[in-house]
TORPA-4810 file (N, C-alpha, C, O; in nm, 3 decimals):
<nodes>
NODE_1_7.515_9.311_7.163_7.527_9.454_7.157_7.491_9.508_7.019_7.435_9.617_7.010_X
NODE_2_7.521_9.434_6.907_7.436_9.499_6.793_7.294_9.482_6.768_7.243_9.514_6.660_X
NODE_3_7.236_9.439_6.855_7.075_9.489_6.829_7.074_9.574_6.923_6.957_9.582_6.960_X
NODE_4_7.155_9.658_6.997_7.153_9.791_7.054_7.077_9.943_6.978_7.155_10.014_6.915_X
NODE_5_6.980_9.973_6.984_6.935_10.126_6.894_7.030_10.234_6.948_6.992_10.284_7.055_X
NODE_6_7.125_10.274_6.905_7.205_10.418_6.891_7.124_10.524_6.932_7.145_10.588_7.035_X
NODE_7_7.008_10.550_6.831_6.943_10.650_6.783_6.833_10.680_6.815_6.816_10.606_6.912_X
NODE_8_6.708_10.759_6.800_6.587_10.776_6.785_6.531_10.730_6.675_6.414_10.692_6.676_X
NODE_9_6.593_10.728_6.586_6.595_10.697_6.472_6.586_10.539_6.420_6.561_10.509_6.303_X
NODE_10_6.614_10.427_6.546_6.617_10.314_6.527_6.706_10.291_6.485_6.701_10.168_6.486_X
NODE_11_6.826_10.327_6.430_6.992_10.280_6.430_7.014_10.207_6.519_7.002_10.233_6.639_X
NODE_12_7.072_10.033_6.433_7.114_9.973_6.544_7.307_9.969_6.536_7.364_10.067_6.489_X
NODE_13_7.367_9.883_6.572_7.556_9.915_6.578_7.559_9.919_6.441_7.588_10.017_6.372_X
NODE_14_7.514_9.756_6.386_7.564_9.764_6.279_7.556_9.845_6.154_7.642_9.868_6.068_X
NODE_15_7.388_9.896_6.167_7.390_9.978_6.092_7.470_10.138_6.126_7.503_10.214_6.036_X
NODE_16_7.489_10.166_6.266_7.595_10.267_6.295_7.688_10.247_6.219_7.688_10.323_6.121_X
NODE_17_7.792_10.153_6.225_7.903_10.140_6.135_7.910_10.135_6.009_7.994_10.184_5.933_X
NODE_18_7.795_10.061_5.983_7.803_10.094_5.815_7.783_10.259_5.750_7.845_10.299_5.652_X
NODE_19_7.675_10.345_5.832_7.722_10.452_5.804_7.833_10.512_5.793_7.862_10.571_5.689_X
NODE_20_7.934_10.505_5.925_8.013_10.596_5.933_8.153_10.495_5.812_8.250_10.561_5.775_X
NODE_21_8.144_10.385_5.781_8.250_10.307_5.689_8.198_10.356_5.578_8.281_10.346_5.488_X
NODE_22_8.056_10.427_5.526_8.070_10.447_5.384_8.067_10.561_5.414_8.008_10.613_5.320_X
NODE_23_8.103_10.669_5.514_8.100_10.804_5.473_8.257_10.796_5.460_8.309_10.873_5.379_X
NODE_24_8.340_10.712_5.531_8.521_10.710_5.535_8.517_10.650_5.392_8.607_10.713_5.338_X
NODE_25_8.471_10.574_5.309_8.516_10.480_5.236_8.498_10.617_5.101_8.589_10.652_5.026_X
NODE_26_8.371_10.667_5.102_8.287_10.743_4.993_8.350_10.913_4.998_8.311_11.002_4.921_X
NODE_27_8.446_10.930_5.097_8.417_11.098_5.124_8.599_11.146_5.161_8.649_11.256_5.141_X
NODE_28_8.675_11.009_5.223_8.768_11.015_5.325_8.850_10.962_5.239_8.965_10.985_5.277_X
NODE_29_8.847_10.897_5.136_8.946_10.824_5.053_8.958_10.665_5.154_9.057_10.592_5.144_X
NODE_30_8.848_10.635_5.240_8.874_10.527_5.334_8.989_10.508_5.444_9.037_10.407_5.495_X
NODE_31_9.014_10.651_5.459_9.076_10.705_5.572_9.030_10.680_5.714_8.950_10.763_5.756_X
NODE_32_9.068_10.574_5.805_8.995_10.649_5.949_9.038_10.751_5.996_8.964_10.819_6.067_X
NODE_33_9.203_10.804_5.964_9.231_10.915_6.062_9.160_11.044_6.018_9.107_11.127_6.091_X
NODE_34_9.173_11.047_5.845_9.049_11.183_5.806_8.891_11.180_5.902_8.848_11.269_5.974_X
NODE_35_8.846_11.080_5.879_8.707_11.084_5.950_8.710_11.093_6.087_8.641_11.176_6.145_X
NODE_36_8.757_11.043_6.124_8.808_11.026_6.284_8.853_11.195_6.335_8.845_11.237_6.451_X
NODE_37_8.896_11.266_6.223_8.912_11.417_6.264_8.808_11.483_6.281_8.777_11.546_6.382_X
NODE_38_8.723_11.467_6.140_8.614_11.542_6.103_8.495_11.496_6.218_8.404_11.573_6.247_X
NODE_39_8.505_11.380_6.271_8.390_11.345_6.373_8.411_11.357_6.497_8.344_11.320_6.593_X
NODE_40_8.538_11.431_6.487_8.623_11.481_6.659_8.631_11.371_6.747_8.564_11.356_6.849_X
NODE_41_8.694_11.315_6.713_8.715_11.175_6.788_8.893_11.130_6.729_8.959_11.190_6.645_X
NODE_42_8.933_10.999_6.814_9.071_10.959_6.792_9.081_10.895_6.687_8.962_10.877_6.663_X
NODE_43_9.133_10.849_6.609_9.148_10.691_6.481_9.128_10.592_6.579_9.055_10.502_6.539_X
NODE_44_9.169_10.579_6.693_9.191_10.441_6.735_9.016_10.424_6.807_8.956_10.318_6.828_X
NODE_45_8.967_10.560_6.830_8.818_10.507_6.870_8.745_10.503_6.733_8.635_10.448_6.741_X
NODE_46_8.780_10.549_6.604_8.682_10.516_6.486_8.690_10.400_6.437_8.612_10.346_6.359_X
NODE_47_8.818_10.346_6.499_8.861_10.214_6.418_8.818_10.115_6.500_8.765_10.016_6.449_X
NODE_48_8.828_10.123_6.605_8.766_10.019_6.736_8.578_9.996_6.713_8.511_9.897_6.744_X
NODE_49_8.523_10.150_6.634_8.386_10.141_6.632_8.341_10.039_6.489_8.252_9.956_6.472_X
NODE_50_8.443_10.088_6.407_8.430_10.042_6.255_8.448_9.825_6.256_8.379_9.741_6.198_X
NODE_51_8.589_9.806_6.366_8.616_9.683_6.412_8.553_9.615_6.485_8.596_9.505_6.522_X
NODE_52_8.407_9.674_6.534_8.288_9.620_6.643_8.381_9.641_6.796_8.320_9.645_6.903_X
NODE_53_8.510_9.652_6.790_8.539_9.659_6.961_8.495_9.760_7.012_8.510_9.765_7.134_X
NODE_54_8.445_9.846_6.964_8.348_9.927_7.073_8.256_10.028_7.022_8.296_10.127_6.959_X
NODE_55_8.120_10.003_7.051_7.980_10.061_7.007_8.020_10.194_6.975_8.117_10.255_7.021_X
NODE_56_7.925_10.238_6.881_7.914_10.364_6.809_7.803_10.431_6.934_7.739_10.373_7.022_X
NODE_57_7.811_10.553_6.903_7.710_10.632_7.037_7.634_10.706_6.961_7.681_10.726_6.849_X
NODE_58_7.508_10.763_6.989_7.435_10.868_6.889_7.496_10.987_6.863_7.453_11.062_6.776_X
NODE_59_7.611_11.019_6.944_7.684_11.132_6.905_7.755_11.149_6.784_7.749_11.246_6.708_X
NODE_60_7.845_11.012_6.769_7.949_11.027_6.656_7.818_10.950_6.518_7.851_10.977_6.403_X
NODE_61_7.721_10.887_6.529_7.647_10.873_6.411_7.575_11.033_6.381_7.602_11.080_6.270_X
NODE_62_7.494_11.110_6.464_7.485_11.183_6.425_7.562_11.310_6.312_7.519_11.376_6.217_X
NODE_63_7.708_11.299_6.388_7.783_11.362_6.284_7.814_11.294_6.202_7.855_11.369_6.113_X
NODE_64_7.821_11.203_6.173_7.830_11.117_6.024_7.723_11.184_5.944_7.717_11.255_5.843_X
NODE_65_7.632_11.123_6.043_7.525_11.165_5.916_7.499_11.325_5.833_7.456_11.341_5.719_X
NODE_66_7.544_11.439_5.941_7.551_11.569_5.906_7.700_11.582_5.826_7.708_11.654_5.727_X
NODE_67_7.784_11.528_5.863_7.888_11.532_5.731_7.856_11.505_5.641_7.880_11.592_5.557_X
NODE_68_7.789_11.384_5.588_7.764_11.346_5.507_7.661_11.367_5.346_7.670_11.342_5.226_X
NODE_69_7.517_11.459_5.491_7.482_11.561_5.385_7.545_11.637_5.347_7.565_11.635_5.225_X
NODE_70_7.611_11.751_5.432_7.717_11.857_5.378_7.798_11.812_5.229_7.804_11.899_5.143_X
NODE_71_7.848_11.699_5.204_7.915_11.671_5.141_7.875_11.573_5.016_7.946_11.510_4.937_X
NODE_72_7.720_11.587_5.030_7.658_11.513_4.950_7.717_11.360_4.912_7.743_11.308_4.804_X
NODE_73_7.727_11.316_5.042_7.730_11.120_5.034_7.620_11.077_5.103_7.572_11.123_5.207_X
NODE_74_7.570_10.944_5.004_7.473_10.882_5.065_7.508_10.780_5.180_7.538_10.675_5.124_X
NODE_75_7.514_10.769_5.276_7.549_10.664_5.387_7.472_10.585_5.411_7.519_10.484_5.464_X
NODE_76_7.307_10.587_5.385_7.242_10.446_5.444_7.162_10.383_5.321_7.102_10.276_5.335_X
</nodes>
């Protein structure tokens, strides 16, 4: 499942997660429940995505990635 593409963009899981772990790590104080707000989703599904138990979707990378400009962090 991680050579899965997320994206249009060619995002595969792992690189899904590594986005959304350095926008929590860089932006969130390494919070999942902060990010997990801001990406409208539960902690226990950011943490399950961040823990590989369950794939990231192009939905919640996309908002990573638009948080992330907003807030000027680099994620990839």
């Amino acid at each position: 499942m991680l050579d899965q593409q997320v994206d249009d963009k060619g995002t595969d899981q792992a690189q899904a997660v590594e986005i959304i772990r350095n926008l929590c790590d860089r932006s969130f104080d390494g919070d999942a429940g902060k990010v997990a707000i801001a990406l409208g989703r539960s902690t226990e599904h950011v943490q399950a995505v961040l823990s590989g138990a369950e794939p990231a979707d192009d939905d919640l990378v996309m908002k990573a990635r638009g948080i992330a400009i907003n807030r000027g962090v680099e994620v990839e």
